[in-house]
Biotite code that builds the C-alpha atoms (Angstrom):
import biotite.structure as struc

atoms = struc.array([
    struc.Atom([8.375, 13.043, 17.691], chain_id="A", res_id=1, res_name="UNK", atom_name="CA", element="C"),
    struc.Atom([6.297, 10.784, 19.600], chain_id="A", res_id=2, res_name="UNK", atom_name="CA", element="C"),
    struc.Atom([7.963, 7.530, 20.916], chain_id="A", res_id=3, res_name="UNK", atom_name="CA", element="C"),
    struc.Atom([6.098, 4.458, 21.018], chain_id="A", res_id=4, res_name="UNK", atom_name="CA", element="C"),
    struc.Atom([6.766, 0.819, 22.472], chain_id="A", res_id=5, res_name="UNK", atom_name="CA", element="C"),
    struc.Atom([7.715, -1.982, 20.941], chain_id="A", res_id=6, res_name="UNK", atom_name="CA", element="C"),
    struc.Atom([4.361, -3.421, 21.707], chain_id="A", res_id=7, res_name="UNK", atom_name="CA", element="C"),
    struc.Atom([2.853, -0.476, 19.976], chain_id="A", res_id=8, res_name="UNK", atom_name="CA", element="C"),
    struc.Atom([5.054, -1.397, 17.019], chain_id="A", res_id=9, res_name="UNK", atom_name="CA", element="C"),
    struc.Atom([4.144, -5.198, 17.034], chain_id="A", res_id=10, res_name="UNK", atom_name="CA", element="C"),
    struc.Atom([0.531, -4.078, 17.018], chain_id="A", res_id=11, res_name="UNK", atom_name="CA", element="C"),
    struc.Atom([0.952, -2.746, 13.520], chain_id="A", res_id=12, res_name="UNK", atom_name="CA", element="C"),
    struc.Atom([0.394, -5.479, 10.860], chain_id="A", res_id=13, res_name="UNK", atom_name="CA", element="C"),
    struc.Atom([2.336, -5.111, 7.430], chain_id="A", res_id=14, res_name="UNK", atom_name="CA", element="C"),
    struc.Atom([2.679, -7.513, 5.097], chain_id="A", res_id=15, res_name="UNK", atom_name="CA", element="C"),
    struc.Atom([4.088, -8.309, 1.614], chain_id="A", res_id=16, res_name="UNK", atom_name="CA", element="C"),
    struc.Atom([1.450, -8.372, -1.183], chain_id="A", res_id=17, res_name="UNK", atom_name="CA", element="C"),
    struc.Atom([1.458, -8.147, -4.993], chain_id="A", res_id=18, res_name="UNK", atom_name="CA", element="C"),
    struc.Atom([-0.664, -5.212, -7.114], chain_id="A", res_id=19, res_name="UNK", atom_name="CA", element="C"),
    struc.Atom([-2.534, -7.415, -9.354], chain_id="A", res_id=20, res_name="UNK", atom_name="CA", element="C"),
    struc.Atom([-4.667, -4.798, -10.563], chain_id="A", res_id=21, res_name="UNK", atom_name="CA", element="C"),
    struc.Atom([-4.300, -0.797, -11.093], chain_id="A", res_id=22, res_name="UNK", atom_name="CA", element="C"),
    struc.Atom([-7.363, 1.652, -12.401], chain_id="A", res_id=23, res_name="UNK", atom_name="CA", element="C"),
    struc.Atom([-7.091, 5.264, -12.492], chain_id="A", res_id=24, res_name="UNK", atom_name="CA", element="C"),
    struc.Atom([-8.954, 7.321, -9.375], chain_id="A", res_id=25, res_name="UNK", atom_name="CA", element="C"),
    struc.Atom([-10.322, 10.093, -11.052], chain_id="A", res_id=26, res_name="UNK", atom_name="CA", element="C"),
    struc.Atom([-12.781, 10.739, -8.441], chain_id="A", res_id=27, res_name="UNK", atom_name="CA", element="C"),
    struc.Atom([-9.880, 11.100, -5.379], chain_id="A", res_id=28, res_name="UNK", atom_name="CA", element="C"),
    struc.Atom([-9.006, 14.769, -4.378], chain_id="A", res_id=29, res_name="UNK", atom_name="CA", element="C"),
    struc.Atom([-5.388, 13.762, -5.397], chain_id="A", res_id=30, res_name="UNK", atom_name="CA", element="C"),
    struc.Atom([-3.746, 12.037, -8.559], chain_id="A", res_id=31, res_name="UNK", atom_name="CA", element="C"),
    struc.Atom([-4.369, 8.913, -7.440], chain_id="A", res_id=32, res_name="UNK", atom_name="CA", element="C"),
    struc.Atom([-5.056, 5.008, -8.437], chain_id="A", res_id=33, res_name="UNK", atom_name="CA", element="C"),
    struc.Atom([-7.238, 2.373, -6.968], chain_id="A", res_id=34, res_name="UNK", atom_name="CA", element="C"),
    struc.Atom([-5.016, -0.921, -6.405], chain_id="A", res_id=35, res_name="UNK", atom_name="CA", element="C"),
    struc.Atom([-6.061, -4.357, -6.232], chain_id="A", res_id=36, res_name="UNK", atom_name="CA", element="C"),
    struc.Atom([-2.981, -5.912, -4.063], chain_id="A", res_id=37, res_name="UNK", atom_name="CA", element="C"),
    struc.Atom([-2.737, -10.285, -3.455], chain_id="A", res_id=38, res_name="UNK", atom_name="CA", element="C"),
    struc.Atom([-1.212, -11.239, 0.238], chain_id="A", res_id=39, res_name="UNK", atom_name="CA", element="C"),
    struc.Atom([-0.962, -14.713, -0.868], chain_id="A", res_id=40, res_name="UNK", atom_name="CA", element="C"),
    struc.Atom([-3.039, -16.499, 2.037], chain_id="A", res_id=41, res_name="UNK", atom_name="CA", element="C"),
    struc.Atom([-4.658, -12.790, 3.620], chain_id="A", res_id=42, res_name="UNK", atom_name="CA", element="C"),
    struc.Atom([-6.808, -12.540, 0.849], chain_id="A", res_id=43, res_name="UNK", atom_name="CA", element="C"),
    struc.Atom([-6.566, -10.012, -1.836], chain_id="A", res_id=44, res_name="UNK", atom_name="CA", element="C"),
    struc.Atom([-7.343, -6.302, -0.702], chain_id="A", res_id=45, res_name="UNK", atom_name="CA", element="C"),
    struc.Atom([-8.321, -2.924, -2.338], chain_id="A", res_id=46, res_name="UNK", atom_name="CA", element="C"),
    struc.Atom([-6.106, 0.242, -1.563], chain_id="A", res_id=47, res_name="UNK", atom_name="CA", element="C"),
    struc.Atom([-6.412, 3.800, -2.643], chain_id="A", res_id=48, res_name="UNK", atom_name="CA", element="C"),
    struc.Atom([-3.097, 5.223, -3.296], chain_id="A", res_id=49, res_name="UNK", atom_name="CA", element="C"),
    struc.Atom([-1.932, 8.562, -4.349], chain_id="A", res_id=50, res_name="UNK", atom_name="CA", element="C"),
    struc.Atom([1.217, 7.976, -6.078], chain_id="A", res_id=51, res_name="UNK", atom_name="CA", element="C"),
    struc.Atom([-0.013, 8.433, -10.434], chain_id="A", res_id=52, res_name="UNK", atom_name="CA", element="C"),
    struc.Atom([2.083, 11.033, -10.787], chain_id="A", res_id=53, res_name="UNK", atom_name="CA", element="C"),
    struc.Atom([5.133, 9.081, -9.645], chain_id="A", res_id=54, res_name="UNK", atom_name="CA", element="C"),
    struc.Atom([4.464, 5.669, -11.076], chain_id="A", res_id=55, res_name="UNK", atom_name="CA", element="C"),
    struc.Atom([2.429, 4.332, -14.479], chain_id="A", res_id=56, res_name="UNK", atom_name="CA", element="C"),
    struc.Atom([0.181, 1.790, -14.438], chain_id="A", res_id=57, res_name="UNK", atom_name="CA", element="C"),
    struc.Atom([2.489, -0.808, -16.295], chain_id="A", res_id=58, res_name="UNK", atom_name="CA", element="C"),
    struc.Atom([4.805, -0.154, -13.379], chain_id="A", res_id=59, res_name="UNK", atom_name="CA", element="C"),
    struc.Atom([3.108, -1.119, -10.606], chain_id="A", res_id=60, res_name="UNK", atom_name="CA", element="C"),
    struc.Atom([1.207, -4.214, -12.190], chain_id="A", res_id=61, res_name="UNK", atom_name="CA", element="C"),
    struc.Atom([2.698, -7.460, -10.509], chain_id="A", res_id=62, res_name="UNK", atom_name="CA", element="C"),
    struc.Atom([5.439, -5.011, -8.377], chain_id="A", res_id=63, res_name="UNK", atom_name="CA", element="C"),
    struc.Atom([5.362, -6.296, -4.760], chain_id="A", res_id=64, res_name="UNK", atom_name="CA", element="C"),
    struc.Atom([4.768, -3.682, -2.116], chain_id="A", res_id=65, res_name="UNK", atom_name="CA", element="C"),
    struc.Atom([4.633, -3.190, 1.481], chain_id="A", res_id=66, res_name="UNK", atom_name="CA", element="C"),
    struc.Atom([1.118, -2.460, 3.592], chain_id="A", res_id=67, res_name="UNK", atom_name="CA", element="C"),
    struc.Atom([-0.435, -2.205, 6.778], chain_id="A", res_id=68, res_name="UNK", atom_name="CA", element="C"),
    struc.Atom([-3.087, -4.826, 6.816], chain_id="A", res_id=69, res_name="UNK", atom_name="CA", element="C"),
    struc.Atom([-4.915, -3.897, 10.081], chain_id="A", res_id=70, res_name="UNK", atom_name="CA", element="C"),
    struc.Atom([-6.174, -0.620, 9.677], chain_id="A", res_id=71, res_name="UNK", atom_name="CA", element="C"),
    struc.Atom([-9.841, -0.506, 9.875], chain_id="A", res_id=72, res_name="UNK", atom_name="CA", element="C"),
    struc.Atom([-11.084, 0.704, 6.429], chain_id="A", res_id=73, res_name="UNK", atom_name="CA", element="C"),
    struc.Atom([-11.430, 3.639, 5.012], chain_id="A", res_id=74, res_name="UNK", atom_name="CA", element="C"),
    struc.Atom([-13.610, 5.103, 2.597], chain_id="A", res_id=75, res_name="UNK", atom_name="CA", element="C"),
    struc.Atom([-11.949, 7.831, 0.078], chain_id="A", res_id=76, res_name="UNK", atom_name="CA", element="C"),
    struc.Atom([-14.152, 9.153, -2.786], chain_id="A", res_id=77, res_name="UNK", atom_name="CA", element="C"),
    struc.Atom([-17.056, 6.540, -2.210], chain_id="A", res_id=78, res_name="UNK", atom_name="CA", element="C"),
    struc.Atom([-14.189, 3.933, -2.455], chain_id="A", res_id=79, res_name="UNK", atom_name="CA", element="C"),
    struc.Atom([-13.388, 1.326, 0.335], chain_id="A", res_id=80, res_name="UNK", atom_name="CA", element="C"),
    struc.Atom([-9.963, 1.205, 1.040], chain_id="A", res_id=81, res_name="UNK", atom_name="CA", element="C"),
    struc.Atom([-8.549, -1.670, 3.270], chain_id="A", res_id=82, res_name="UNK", atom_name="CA", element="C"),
    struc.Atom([-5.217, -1.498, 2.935], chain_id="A", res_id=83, res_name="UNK", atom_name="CA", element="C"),
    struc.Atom([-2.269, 1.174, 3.850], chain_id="A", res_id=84, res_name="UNK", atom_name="CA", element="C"),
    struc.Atom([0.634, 1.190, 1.192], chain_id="A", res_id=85, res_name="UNK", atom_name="CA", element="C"),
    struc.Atom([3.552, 2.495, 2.263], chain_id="A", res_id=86, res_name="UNK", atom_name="CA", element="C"),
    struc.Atom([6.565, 5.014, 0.735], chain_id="A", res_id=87, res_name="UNK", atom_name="CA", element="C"),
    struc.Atom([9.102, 7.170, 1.701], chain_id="A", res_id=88, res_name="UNK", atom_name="CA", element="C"),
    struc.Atom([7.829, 10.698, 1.048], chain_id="A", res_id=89, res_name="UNK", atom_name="CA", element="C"),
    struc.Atom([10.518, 12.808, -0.507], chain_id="A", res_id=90, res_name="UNK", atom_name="CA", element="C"),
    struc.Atom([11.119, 16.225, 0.291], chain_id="A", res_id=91, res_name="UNK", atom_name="CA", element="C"),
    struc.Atom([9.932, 17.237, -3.222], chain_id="A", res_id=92, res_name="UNK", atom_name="CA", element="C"),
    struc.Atom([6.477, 15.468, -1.951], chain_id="A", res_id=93, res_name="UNK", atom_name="CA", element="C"),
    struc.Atom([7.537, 12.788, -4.612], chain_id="A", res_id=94, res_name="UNK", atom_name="CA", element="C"),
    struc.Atom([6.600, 8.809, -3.001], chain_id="A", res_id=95, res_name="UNK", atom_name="CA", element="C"),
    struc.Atom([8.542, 5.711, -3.112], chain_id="A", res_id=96, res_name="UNK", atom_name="CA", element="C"),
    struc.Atom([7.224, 2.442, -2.234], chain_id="A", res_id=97, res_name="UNK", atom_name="CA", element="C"),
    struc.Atom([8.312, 0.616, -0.231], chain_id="A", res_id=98, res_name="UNK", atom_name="CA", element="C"),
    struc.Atom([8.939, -3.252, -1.506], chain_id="A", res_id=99, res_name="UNK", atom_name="CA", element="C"),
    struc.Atom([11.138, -6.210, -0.079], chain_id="A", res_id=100, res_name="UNK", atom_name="CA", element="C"),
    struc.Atom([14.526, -6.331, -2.001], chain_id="A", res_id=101, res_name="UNK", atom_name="CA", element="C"),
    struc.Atom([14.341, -9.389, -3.093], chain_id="A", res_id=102, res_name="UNK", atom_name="CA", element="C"),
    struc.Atom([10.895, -11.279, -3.980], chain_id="A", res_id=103, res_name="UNK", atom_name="CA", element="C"),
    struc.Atom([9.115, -12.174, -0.854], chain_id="A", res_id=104, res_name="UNK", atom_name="CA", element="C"),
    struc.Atom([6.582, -14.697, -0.140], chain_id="A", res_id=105, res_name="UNK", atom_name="CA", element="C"),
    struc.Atom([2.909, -13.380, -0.360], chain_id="A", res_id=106, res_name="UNK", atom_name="CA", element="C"),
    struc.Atom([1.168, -12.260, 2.905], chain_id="A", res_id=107, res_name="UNK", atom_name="CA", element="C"),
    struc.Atom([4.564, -12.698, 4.599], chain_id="A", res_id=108, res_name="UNK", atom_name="CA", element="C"),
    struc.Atom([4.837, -10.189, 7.623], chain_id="A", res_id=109, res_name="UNK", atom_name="CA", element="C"),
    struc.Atom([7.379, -7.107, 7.518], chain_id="A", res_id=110, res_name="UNK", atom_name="CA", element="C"),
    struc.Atom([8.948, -7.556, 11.495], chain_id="A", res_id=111, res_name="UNK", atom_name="CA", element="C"),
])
């Protein structure tokens, strides 16, 4: 494992946002949906995420979730994707997202 500094760490933007619209990928090499996600005062951002065969649609509309805002974008399946969201990857390949455990302001940063 690589360590990094502190100041490497602080580098890394994540914030809280809300999905406030989920469509089906079909066109991504995995099972995957294209989220629309609200940070409140960040804007609203689209994300590419391949988690469908772990979550529904109905479940992720309006969930808060946890993502890397300062990534440069990048484009998956002729689809811009601005926004990292983040899960703990199982050892059955299965991903859980990450989300504050309690409701968090919008946009608010994850230090």
């Amino acid at each position: 494992m690589d360590l990094i500094t502190v100041e490497d760490f602080q580098r890394v933007e994540m914030r809280v946002g809300r999905i406030v619209r989920v469509e089906d990928f079909p066109q991504a090499r995995k099972p995957s949906y294209r989220l629309l996600i609200d940070f409140g005062p960040h804007g609203v951002r689209r994300s590419s995420a391949a988690i469908r065969p772990f979550y529904t649609r109905e479940e992720l509309l309006g969930r808060q979730v946890v993502a890397v805002t300062n990534f440069p974008p990048r484009r998956i399946a002729g689809f811009e994707s601005e926004v990292l969201v983040l899960g703990a990857v199982q050892d059955d390949g299965r991903v859980v997202l990450l989300r504050p455990d309690a409701e968090a302001e919008l946009g608010a940063r994850i230090a």
